[in-house]
N, C-alpha and C positions, 0 to 999 in steps of 0.2 A: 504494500500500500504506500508507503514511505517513497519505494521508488517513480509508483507514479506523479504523486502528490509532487515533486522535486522535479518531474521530467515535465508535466503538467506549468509548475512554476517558470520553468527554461523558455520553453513555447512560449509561453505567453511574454513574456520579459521582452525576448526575441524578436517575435509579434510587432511588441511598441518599439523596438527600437528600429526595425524595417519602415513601420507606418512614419513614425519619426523623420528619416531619413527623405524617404519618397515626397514626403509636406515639403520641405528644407526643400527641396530637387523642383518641385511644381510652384512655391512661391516664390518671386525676388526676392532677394534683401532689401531692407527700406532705403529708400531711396533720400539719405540725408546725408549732409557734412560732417553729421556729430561725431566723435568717437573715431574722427580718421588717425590713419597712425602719422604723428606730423612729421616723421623722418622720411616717409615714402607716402605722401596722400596718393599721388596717381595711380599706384599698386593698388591700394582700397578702394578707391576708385573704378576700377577696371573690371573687378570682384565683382562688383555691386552692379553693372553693367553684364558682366558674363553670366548674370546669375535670373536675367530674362528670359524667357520663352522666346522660342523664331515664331512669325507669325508663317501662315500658311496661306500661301503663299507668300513670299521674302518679298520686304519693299525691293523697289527697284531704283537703282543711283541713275538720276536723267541727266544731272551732269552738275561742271560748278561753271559758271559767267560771269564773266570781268568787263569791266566797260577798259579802254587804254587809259585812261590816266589814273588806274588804280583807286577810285573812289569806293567804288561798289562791287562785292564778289556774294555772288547767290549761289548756294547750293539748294539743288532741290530733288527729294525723294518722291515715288508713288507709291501707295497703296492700294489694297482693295476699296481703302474708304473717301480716300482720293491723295491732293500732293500737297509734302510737307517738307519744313528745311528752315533754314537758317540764314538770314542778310549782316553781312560785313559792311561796316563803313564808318571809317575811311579802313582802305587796305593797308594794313602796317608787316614789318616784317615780323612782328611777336604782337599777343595779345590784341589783335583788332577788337575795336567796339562791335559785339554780335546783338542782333537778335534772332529770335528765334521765330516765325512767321504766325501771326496772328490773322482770323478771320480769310482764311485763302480761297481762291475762287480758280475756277477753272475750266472752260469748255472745249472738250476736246474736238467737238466739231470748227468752233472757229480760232482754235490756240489762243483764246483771251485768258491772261496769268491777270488776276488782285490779291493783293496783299497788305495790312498793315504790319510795320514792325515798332517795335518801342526802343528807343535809344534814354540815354541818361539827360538827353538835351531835347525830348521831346519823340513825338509820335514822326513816322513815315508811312506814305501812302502810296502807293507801287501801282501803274497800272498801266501792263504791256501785253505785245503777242510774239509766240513763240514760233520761230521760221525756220526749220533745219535747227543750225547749231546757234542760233543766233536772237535774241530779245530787244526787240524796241518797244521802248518804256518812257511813259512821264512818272516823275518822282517828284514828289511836294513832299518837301520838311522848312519847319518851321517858316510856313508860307512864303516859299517859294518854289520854282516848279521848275525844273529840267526836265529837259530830254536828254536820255541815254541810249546806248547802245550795247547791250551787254553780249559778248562772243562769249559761247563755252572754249574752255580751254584745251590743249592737247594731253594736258597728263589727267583728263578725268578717269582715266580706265588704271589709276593706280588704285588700288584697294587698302588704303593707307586705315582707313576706319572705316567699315560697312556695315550702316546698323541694321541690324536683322529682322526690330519691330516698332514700330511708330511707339509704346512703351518704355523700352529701351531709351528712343528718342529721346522723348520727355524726358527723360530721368537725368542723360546726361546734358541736357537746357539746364536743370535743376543747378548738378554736379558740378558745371562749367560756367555757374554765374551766368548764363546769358539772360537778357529779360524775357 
């Protein structure tokens, strides 16, 4: 009796420590700054990002777009729920001011991209079409309004960072400060 009672106890033990694990494996880690390890945040960082589900189907990278004089660099991703990404501005060689694309709009029948993005100096309002590799756009910040010309770039098919699910996404908007 003894022996079942003990072998009974193992299973079950076992049991929770499987369920345990599989939770851990199907959850992210939370998505926050707190608690980084401050000798390696990017390492904890990384973690908390690998620790995502892929969606199914994987976003898809449409590419990143620079205007020439280095003002503006858009990255933009697809989904099944539709396109999302991130605006640079101004382009610096470290730390550019990011956001991250708020209220996006997008018809795939006539390539009309909208977007707002938030900067530390106020709101942008993005509003272009996509032609081949190429976006012509009016941009209004801080009332006033360009036209640009955004080319996607030749090294977009580097896979430097590909995020695997618009969650993910978020998370490192979160991680990397962008608004």
């Amino acid at each position: 009796m003894r022996k079942y009672l003990l072998l009974f106890i193992v299973v079950q033990t076992l049991s929770l420590f499987v369920s345990a694990q599989q939770a851990s494996l199907q959850s992210p880690h939370p998505c926050t700054k707190e608690n980084l390890d401050p000798s390696q945040p990017w390492v904890e960082k990384f973690k908390i990002l690998d620790s995502y589900a892929k969606d199914d189907p994987l976003p898809s990278f449409i590419g990143t777009f620079r205007d020439k004089n280095q003002k503006y660099m858009l990255d933009l991703y697809q989904d099944a729920t539709g396109i999302f990404g991130e605006l640079s501005s101004p382009v610096l060689d470290a730390d550019s001011p990011t956001s991250r694309l708020y209220e996006v709009s997008f018809d795939p029948s006539t390539m009309d991209l909208q977007f707002s993005a938030r900067f530390w100096d106020g709101h942008l309002l993005f509003s272009g079409r996509l032609s081949g590799r190429v976006i012509k756009a009016t941009i209004t910040r801080n009332n006033r309004t360009e036209k640009v010309t955004l080319r996607r770039t030749q090294d977009t098919d580097s896979d430097e960072f590909f995020f695997t699910s618009r969650a993910q996404f978020e998370c490192a908007m979160t991680l990397w400060n962008r608004f």
